[in-house]
N, C-alpha and C positions, 0 to 999 in steps of 0.2 A: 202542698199536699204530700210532697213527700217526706217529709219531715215526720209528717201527721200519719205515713202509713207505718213507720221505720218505729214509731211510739208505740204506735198500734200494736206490731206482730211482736216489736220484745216485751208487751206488755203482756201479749197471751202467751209467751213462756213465761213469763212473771208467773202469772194466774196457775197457769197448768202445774207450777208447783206448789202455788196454796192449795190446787183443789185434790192434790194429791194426801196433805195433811189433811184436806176436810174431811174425804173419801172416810177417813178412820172416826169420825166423830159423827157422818152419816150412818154409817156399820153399826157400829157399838146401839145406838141409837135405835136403830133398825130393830137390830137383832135379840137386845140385852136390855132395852130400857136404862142404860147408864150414859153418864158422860164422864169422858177421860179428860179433865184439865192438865191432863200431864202427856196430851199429844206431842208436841213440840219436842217435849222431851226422850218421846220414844223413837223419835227418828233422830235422834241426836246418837241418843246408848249406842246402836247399829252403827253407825258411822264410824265412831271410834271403837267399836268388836270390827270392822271391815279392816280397818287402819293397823290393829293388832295382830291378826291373822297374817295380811302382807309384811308384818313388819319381823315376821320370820320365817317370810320367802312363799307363801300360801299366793298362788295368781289371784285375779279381781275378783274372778269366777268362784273359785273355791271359797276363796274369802266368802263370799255371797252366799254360798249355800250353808255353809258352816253357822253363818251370824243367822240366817233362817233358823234353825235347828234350837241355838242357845237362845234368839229371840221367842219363838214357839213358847219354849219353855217360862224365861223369865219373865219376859213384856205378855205371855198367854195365860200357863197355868200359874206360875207364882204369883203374879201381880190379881189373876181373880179367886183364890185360895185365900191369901194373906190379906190382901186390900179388901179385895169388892163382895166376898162372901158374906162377911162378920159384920158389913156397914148396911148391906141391900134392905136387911127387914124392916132398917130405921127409915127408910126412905134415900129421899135422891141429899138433901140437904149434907148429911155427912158423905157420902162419898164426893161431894163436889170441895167440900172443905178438905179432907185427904188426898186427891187428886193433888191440891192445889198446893197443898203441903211439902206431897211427894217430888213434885216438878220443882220446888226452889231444892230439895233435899238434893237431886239427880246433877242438878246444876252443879251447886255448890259444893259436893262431894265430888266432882268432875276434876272443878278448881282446882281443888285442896290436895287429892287425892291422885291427880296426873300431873295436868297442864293448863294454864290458863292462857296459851297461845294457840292461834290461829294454826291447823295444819292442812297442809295441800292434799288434797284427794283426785285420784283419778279419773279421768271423763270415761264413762262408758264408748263415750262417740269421737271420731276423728275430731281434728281442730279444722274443718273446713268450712267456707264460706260460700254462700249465694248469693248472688247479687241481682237482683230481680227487677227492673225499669228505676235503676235507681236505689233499694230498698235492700242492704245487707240483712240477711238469716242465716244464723250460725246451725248445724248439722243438730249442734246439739241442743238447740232451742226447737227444730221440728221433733227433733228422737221423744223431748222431755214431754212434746206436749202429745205428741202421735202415743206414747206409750202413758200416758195419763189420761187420755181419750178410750181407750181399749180398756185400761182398770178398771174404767168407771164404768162402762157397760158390759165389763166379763161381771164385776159382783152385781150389777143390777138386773143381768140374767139371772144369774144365781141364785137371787132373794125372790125373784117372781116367778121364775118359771122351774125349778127346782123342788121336787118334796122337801129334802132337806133345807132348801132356803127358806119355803113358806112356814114349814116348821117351827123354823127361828121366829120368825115373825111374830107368827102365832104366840110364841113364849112370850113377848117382849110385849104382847097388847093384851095378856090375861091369861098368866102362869099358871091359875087352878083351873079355868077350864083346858089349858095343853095336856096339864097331865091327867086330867080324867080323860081325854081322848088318846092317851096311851104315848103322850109324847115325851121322851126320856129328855127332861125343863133342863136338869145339871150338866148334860151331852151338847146339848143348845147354845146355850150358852156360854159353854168354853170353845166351841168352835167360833163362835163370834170374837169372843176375844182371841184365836190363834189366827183368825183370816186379816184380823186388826195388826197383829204383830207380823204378818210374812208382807200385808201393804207395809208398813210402816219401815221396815229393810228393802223394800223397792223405792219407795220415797229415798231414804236414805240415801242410795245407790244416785240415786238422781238428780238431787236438791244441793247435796254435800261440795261436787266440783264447782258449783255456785259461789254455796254460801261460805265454803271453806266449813274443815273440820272443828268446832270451839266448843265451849261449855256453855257457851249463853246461847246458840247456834236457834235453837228449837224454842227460844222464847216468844221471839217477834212473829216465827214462824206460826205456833200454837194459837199466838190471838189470833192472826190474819185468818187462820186457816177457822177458827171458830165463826167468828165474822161470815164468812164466805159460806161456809155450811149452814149458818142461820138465814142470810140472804138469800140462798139458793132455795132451801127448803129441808128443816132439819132430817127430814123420813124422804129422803128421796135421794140416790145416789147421784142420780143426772143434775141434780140440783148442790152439789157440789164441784161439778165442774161449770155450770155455770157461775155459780156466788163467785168462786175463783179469780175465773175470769174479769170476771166484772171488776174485782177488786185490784186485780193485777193490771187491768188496759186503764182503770179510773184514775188509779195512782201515778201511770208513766205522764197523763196526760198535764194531770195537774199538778206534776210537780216539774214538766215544763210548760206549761201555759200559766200556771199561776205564780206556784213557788216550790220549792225542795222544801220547806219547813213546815207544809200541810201535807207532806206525801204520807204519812204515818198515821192524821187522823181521817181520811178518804174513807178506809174498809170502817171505819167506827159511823162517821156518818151517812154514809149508804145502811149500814149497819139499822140505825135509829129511824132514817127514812122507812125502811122493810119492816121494819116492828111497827111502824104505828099504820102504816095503811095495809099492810098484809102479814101480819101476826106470823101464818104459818108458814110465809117463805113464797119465793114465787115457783115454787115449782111442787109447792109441799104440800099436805094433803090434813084438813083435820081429823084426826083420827083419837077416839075416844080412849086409854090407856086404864088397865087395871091390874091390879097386884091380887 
């Protein structure tokens, strides 16, 4: 049993930091009607912008606000100006193919363009341990998931109980009737993408002392975290940290009770289980969407 709780609780910081990348692909979702296949990779850029900042003398903190500020920007306005403008009228088809382009681009100009080595990033949290009837919990496996618990119901206040979140909403389930009701659709929608990019530097912040700072960092991350967010429920922010979860305790388990060489397809087949008997996710909502 204790074995099986010691799985359990690293499995929900496992989780807690997929449901952290989900969070950005529930958002977007929510807010814009688009999907980012190049999630993964926006918490990767940040990480190495944090790594940069420190690396001439800027503390964690500042580091952090700073990568805020240039993410806003890059991973906000630039990315839906250049990207997601010019592709939105053709439908979802081409931006998931651009997405998905941009993410090997991000990657492999990372490679080419830095470093194709692993670099050590800093824990937000002491290196301390609890030891609970048996059951070691690292400080920063409660901090990752205590502060992934909070993200995910500050933006799901924010999207329901908010003018401006329903707003969003509103945009995102029938852009001609927002803006006949006076709702400024182009305002909307780059706020979704800038709430997408300031999670996406707290991810960052978070994920990174983990996974280590790399150029392929956000790939494994971006499925899982896709995965998790379909599982949970694509329009529901709660429904990203559950999928998470689920995918993160599913994985420790079975990759010791079964094998380590399945841990990788667990979130694909829970994945396919949630698609065929509950389409919109277990926590997700059908909602009828129009352009």
């Amino acid at each position: 049993m204790t074995d099986f709780l010691q799985l359990f609780f690293s499995g929900m910081a496992t989780g807690a930091i997929y449901s952290l990348a989900a969070l950005g692909f529930t958002l977007l979702w929510q807010a814009s009607g688009t999907i980012n296949f190049a999630q993964g990779e926006f918490v990767m850029l940040p990480a190495f912008m944090m790594l940069g900042f420190m690396s001439i003398g800027a503390p964690l903190a500042v580091s952090f606000a700073m990568t805020v500020v240039l993410a806003v920007f890059l991973l906000g306005w630039v990315f839906k100006r250049g990207l997601v403008d010019p592709l939105f009228k053709f439908g979802m088809m081409p931006i998931v193919v651009a997405t998905i382009g941009l993410s090997i681009a991000m990657r492999n100009g990372l490679r080419a363009g830095y470093s194709a080595e692993a670099h050590p990033f800093p824990s937000l949290f002491a290196d301390k341990l609890f030891n609970i009837a048996g059951v070691t919990i690292t400080l920063a496996d409660v901090g990752t998931f205590a502060v992934a618990l909070i993200l995910v119901f500050v933006v799901q206040a924010f999207m329901t109980k908010t003018v401006t979140g329903r707003a969003m909403q509103a945009v995102a389930q029938n852009t001609e009737s927002a803006s006949v009701l006076g709702i400024n659709v182009p305002r909307m929608i780059f706020y979704a993408f800038a709430i997408n990019a300031v999670l996406a530097v707290a991810a960052a912040l978070l994920v990174t002392p983990t996974y280590l700072a790399k150029f392929d960092m956000g790939e494994s991350l971006g499925t899982k975290a896709f995965f998790a967010a379909i599982i949970g429920g694509f329009n529901n922010s709660r429904g990203a940290l559950l999928g998470g979860l689920i995918v993160g305790v599913c994985e420790n388990l079975a990759a010791a009770y079964i094998s380590p060489a399945y841990k990788d397809a667990v979130a694909l087949v829970i994945f396919m289980v949630v698609i065929l008997f509950k389409p919109q996710g277990l926590l997700g909502k059908k909602v009828e969407r129009k352009v």
